[in-house]
mmCIF file of the N, C-alpha and C atoms, coordinates in Angstrom:
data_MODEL
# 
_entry.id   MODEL 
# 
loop_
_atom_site.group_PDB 
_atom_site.id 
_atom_site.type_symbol 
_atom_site.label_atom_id 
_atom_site.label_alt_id 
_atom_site.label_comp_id 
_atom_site.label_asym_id 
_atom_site.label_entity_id 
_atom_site.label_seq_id 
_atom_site.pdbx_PDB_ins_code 
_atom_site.Cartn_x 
_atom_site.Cartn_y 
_atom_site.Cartn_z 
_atom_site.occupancy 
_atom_site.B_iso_or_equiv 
_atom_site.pdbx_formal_charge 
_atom_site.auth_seq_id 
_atom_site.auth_comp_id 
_atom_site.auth_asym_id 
_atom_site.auth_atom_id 
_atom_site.pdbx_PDB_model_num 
ATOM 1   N N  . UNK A 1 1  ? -30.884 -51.660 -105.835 1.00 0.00 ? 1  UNK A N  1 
ATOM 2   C CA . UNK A 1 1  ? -30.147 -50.405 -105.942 1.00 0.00 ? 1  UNK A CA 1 
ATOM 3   C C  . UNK A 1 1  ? -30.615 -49.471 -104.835 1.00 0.00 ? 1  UNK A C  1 
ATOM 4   N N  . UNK A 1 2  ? -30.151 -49.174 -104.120 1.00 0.00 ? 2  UNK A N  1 
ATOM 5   C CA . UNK A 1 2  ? -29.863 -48.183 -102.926 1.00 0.00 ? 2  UNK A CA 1 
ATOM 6   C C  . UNK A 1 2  ? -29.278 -46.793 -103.466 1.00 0.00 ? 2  UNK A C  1 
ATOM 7   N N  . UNK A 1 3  ? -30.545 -45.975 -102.633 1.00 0.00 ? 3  UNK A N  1 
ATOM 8   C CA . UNK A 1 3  ? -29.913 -44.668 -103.267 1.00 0.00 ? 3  UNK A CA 1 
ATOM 9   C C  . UNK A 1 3  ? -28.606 -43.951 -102.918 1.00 0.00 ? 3  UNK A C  1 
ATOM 10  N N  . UNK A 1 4  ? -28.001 -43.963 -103.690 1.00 0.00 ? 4  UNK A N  1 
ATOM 11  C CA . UNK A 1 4  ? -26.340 -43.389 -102.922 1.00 0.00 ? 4  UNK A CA 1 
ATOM 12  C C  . UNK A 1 4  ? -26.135 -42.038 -103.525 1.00 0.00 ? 4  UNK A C  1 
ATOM 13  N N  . UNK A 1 5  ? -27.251 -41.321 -104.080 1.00 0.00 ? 5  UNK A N  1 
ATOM 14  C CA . UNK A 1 5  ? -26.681 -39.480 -104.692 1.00 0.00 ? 5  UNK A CA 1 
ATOM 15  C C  . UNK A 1 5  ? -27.559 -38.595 -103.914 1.00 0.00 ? 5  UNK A C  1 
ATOM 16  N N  . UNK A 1 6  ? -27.349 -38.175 -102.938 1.00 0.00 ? 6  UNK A N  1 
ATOM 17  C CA . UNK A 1 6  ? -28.086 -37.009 -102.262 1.00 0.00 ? 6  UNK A CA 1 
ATOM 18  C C  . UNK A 1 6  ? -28.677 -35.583 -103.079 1.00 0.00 ? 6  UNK A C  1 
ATOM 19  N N  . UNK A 1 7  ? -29.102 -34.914 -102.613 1.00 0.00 ? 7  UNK A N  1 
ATOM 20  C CA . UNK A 1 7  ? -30.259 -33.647 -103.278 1.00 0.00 ? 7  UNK A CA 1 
ATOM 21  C C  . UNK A 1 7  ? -29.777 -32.638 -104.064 1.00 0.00 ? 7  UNK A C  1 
ATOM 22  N N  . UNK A 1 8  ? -28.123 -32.295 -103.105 1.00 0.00 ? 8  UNK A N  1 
ATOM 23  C CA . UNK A 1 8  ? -27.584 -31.367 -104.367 1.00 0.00 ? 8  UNK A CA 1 
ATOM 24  C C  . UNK A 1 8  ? -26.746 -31.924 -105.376 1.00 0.00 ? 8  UNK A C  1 
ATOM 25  N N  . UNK A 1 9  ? -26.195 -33.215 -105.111 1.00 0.00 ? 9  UNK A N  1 
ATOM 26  C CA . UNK A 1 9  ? -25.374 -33.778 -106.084 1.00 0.00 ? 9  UNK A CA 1 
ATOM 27  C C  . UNK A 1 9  ? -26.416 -34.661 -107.032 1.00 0.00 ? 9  UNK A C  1 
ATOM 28  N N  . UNK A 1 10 ? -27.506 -34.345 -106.730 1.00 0.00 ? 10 UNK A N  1 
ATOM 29  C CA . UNK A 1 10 ? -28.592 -34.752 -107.842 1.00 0.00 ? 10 UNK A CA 1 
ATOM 30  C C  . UNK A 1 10 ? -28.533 -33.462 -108.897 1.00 0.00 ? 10 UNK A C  1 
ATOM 31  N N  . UNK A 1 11 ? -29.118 -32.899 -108.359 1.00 0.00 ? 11 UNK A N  1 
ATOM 32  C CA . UNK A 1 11 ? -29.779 -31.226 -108.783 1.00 0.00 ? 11 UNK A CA 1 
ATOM 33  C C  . UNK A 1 11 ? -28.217 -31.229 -109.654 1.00 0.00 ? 11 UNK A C  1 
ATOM 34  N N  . UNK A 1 12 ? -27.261 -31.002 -109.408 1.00 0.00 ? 12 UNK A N  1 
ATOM 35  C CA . UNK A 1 12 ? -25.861 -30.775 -110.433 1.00 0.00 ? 12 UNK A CA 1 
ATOM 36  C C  . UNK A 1 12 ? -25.635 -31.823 -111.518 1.00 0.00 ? 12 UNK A C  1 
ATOM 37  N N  . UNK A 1 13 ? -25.853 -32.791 -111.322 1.00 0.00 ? 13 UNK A N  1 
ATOM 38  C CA . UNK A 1 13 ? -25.842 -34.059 -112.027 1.00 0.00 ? 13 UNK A CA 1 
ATOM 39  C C  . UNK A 1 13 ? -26.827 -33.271 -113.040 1.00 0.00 ? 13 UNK A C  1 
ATOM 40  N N  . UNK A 1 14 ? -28.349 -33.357 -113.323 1.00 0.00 ? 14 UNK A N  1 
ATOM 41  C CA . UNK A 1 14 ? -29.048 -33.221 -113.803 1.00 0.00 ? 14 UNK A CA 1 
ATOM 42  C C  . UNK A 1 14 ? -29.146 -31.606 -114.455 1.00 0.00 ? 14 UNK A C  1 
ATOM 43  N N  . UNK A 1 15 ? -28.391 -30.739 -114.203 1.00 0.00 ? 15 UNK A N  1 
ATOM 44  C CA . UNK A 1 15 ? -28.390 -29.464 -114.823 1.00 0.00 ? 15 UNK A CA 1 
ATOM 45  C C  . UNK A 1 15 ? -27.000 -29.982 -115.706 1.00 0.00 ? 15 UNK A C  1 
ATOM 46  N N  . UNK A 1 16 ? -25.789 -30.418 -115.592 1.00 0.00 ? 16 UNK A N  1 
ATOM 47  C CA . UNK A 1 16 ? -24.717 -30.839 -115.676 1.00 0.00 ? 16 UNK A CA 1 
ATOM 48  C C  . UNK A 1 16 ? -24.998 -31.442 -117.476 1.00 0.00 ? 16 UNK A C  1 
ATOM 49  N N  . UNK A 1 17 ? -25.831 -32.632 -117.137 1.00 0.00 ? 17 UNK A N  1 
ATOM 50  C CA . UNK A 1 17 ? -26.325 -33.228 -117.534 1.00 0.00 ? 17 UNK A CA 1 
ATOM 51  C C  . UNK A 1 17 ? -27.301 -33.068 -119.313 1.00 0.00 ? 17 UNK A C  1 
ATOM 52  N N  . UNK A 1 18 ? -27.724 -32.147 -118.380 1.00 0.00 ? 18 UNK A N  1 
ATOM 53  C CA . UNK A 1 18 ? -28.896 -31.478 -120.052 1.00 0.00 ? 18 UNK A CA 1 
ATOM 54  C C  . UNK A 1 18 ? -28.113 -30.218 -120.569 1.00 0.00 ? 18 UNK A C  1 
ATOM 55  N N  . UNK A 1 19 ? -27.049 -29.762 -120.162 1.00 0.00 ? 19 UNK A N  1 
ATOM 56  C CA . UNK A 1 19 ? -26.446 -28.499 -120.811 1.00 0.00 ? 19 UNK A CA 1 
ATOM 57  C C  . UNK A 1 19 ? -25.776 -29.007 -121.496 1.00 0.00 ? 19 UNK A C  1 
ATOM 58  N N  . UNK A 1 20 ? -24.510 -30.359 -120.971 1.00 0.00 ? 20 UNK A N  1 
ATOM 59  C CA . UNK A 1 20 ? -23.997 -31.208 -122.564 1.00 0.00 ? 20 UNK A CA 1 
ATOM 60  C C  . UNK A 1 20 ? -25.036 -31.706 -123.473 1.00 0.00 ? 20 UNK A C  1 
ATOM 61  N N  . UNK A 1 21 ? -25.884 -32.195 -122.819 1.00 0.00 ? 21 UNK A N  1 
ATOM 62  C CA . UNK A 1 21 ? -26.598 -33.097 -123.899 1.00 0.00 ? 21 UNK A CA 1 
ATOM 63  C C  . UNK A 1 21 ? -27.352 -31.885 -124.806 1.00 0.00 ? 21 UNK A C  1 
ATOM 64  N N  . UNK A 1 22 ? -27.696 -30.800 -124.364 1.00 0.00 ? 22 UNK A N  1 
ATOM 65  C CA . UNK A 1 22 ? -28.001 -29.751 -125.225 1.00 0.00 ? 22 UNK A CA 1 
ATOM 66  C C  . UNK A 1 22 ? -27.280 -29.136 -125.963 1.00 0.00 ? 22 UNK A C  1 
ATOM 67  N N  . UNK A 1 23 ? -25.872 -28.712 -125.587 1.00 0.00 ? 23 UNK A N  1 
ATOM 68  C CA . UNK A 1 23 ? -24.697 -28.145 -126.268 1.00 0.00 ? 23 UNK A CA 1 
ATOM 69  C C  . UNK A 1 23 ? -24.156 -29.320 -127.483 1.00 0.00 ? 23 UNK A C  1 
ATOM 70  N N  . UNK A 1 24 ? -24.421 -30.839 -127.403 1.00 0.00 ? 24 UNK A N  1 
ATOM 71  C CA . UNK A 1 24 ? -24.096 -31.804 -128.089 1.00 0.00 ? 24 UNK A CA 1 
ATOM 72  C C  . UNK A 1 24 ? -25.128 -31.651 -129.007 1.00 0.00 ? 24 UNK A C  1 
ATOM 73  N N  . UNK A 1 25 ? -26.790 -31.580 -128.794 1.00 0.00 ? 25 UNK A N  1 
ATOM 74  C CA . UNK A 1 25 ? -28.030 -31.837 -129.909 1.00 0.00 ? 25 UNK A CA 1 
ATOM 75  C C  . UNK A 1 25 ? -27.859 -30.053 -130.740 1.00 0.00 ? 25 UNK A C  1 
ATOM 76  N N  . UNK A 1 26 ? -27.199 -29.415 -130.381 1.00 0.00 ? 26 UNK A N  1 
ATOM 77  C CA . UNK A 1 26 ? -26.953 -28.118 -131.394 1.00 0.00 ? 26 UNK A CA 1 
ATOM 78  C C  . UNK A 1 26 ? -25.880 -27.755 -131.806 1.00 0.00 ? 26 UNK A C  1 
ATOM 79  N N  . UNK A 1 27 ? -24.927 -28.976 -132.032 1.00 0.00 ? 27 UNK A N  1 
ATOM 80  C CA . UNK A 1 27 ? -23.421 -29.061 -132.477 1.00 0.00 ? 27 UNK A CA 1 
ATOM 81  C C  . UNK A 1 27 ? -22.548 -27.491 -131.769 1.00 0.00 ? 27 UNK A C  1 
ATOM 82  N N  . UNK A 1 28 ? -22.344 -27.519 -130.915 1.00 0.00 ? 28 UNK A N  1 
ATOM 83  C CA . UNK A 1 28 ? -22.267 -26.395 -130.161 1.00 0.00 ? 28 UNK A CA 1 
ATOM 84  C C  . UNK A 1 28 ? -20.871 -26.948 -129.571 1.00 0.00 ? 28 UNK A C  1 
ATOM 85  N N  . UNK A 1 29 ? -20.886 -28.064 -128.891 1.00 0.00 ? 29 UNK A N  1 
ATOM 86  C CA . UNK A 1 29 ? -19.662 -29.106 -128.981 1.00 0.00 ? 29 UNK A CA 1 
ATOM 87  C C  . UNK A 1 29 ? -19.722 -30.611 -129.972 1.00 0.00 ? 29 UNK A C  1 
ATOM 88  N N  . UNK A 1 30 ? -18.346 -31.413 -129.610 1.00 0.00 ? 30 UNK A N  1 
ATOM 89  C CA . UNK A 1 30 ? -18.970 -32.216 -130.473 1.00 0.00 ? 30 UNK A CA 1 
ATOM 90  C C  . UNK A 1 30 ? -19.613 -33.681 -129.803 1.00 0.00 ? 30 UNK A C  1 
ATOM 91  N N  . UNK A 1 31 ? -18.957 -34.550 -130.487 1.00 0.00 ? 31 UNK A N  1 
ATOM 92  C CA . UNK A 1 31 ? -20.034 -35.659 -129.811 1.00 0.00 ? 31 UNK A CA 1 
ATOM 93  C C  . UNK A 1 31 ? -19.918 -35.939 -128.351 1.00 0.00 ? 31 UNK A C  1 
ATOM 94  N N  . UNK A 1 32 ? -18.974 -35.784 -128.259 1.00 0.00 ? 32 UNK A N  1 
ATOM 95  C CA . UNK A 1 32 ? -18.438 -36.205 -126.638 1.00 0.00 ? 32 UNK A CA 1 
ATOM 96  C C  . UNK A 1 32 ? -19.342 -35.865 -125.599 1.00 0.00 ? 32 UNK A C  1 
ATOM 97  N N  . UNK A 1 33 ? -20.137 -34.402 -125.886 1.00 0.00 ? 33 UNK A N  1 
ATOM 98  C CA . UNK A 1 33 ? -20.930 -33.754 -125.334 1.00 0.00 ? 33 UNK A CA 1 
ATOM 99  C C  . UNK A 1 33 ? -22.066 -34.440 -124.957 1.00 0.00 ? 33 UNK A C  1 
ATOM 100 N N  . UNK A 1 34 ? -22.206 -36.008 -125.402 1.00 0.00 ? 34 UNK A N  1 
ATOM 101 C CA . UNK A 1 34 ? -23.277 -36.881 -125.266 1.00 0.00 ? 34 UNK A CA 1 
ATOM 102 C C  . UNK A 1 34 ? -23.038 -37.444 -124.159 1.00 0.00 ? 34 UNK A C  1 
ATOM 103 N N  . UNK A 1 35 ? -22.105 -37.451 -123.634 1.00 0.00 ? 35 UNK A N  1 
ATOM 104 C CA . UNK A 1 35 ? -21.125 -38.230 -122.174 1.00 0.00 ? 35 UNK A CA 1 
ATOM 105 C C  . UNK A 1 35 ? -22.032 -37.516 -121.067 1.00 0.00 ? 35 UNK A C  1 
ATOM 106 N N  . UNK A 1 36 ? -22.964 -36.238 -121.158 1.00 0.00 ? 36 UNK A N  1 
ATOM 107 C CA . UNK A 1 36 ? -23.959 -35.651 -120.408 1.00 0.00 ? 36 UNK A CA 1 
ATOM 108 C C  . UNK A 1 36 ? -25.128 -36.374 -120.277 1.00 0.00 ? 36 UNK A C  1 
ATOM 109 N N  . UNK A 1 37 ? -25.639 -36.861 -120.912 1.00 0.00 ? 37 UNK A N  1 
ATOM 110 C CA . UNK A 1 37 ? -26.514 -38.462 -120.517 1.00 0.00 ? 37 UNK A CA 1 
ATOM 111 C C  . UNK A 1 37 ? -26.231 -39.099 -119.602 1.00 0.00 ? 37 UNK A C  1 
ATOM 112 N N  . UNK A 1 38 ? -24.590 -39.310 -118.968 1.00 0.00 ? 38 UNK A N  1 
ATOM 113 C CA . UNK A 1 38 ? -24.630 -40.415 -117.698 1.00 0.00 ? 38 UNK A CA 1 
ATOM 114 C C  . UNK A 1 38 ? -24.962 -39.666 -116.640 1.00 0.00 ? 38 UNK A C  1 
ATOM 115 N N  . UNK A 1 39 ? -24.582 -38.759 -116.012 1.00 0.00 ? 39 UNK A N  1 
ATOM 116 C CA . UNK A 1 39 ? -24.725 -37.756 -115.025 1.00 0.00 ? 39 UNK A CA 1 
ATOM 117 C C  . UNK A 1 39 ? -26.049 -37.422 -114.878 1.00 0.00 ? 39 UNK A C  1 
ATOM 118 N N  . UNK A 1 40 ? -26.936 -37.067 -116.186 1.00 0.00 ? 40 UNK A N  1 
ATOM 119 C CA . UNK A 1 40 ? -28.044 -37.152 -116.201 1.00 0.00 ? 40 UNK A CA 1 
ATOM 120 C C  . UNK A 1 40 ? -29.285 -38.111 -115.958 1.00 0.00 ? 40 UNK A C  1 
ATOM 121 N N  . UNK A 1 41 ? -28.912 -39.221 -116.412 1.00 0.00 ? 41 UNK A N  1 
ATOM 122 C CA . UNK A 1 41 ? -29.487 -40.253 -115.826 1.00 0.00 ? 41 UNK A CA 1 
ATOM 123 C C  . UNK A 1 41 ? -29.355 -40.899 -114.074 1.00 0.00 ? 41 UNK A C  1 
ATOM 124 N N  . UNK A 1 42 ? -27.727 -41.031 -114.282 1.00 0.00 ? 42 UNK A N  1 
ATOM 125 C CA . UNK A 1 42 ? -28.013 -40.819 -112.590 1.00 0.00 ? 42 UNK A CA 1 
ATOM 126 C C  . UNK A 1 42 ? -28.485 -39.983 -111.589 1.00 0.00 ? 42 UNK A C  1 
ATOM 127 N N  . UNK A 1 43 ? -28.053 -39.003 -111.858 1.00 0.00 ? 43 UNK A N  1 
ATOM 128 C CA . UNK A 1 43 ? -29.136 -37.484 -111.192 1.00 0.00 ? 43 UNK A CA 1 
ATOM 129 C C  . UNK A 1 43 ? -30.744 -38.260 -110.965 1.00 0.00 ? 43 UNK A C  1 
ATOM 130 N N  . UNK A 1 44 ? -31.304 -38.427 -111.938 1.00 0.00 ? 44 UNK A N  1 
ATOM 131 C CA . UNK A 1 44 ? -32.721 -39.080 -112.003 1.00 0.00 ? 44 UNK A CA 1 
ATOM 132 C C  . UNK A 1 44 ? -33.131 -40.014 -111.021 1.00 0.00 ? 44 UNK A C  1 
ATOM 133 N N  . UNK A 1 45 ? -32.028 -40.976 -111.314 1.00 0.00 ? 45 UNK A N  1 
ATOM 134 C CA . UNK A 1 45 ? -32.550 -42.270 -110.920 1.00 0.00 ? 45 UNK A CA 1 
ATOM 135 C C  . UNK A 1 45 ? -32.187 -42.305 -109.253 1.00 0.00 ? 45 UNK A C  1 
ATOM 136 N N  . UNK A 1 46 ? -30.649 -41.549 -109.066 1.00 0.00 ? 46 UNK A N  1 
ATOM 137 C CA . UNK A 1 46 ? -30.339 -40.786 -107.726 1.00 0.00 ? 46 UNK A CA 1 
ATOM 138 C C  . UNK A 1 46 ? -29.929 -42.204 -107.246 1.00 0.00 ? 46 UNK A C  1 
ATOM 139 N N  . UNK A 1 47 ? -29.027 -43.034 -108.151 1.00 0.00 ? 47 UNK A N  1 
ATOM 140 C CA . UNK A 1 47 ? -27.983 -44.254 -108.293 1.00 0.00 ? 47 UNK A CA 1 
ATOM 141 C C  . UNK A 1 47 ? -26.719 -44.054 -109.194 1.00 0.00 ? 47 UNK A C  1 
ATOM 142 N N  . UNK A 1 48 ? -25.876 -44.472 -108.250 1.00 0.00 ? 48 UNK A N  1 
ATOM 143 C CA . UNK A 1 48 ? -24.369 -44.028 -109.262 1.00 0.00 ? 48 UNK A CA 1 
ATOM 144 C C  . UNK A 1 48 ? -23.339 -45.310 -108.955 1.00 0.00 ? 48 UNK A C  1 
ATOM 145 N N  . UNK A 1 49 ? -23.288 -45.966 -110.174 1.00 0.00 ? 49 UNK A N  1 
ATOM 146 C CA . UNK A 1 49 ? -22.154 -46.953 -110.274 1.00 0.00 ? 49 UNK A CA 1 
ATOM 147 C C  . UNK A 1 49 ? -20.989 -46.783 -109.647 1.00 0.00 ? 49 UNK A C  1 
ATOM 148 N N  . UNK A 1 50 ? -20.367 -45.396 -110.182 1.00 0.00 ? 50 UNK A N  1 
ATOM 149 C CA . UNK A 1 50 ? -18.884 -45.381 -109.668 1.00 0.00 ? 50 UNK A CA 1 
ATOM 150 C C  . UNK A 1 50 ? -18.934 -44.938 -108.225 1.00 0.00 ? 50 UNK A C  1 
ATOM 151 N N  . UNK A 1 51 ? -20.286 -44.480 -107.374 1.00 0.00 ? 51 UNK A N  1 
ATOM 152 C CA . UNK A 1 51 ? -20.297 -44.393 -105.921 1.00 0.00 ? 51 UNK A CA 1 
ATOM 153 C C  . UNK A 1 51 ? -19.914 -45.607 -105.172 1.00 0.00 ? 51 UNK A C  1 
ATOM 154 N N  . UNK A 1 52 ? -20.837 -46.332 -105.599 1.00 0.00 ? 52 UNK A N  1 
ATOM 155 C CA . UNK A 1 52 ? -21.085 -47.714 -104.984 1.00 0.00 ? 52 UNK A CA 1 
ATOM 156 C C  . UNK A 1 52 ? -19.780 -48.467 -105.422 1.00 0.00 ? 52 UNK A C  1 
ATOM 157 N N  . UNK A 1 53 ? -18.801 -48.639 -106.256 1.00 0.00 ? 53 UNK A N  1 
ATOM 158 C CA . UNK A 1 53 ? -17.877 -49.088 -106.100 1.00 0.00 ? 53 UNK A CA 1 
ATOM 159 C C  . UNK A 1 53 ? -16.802 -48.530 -105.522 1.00 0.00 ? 53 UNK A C  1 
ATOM 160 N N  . UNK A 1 54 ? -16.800 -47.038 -105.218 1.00 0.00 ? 54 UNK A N  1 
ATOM 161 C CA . UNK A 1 54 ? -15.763 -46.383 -104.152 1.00 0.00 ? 54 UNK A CA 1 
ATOM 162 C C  . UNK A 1 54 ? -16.570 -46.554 -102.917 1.00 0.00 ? 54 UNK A C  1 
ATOM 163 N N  . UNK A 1 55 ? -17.353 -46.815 -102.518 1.00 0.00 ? 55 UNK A N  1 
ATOM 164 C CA . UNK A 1 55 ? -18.507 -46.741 -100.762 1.00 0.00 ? 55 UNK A CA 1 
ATOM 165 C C  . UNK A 1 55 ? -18.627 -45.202 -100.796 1.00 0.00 ? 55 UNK A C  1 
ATOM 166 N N  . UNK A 1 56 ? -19.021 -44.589 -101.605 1.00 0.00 ? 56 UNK A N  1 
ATOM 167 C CA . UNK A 1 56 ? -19.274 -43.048 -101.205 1.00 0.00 ? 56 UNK A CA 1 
ATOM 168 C C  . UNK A 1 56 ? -20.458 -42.861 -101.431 1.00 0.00 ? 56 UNK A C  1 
ATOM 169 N N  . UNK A 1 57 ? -21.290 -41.938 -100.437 1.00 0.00 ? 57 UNK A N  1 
ATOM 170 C CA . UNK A 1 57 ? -22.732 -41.601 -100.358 1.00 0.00 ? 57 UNK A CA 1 
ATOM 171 C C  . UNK A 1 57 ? -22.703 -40.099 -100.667 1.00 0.00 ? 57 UNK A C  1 
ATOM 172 N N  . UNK A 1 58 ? -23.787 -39.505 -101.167 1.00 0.00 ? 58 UNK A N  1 
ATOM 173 C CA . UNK A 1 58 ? -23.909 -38.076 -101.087 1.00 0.00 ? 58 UNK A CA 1 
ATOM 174 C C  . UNK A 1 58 ? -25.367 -37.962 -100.375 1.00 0.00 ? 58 UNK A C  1 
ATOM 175 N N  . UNK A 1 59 ? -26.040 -38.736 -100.090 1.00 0.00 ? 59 UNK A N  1 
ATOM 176 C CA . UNK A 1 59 ? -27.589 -38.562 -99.301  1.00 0.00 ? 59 UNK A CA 1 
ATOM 177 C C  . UNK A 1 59 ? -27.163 -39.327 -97.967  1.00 0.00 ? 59 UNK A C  1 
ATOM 178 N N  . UNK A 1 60 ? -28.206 -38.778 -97.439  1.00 0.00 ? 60 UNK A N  1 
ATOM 179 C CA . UNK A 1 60 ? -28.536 -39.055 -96.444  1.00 0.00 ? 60 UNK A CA 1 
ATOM 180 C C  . UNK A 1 60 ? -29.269 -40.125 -95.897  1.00 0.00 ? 60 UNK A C  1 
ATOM 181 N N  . UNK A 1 61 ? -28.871 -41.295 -95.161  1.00 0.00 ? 61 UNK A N  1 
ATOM 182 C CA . UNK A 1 61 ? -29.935 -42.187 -95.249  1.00 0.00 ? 61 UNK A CA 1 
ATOM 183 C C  . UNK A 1 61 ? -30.310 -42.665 -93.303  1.00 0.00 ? 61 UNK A C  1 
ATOM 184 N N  . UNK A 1 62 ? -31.800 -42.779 -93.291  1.00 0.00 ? 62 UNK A N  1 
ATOM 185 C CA . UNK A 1 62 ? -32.306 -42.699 -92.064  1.00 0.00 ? 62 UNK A CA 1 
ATOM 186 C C  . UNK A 1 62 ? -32.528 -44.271 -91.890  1.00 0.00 ? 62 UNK A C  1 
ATOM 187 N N  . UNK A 1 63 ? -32.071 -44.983 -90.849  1.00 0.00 ? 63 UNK A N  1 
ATOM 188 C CA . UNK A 1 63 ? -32.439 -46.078 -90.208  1.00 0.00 ? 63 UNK A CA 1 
ATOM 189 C C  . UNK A 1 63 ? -33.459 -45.706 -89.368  1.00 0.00 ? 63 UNK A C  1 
ATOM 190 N N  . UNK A 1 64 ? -34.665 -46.607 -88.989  1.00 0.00 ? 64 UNK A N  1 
ATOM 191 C CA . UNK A 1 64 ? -35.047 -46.817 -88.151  1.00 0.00 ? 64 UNK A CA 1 
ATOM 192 C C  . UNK A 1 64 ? -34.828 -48.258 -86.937  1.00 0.00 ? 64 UNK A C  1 
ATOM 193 N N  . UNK A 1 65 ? -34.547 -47.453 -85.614  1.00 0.00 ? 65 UNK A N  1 
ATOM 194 C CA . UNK A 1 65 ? -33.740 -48.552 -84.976  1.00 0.00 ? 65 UNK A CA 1 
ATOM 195 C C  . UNK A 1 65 ? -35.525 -48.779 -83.872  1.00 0.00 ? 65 UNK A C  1 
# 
């Protein structure tokens, strides 16, 4: 796995992320609000399934030639 989520589309992922999954653990919304776990986890891990099957990057990545 190659990182394909760059710094701010991390950082959004992961705020994104814990405000459903928080608004879901205080019935605030309803379950669906658990769907904030994926975003969140990828944020983390800073790997995203549906990137890598469209070829889209949000980081930056340095070769050395």
């Amino acid at each position: 796995m190659q990182c394909n989520v760059g710094g701010l589309d991390r950082v959004l992922r992961v705020v994104v992320g814990l405000v459903l999954a928080g608004l879901a653990a205080t019935h605030t919304v309803g379950a669906w609000g658990w769907i904030g776990v994926v975003p969140l986890l990828t944020g983390l891990i800073g790997w995203c399934p549906a990137y890598l099957l469209l070829g889209f990057k949000t980081c930056c990545t340095h070769k050395a030639d």
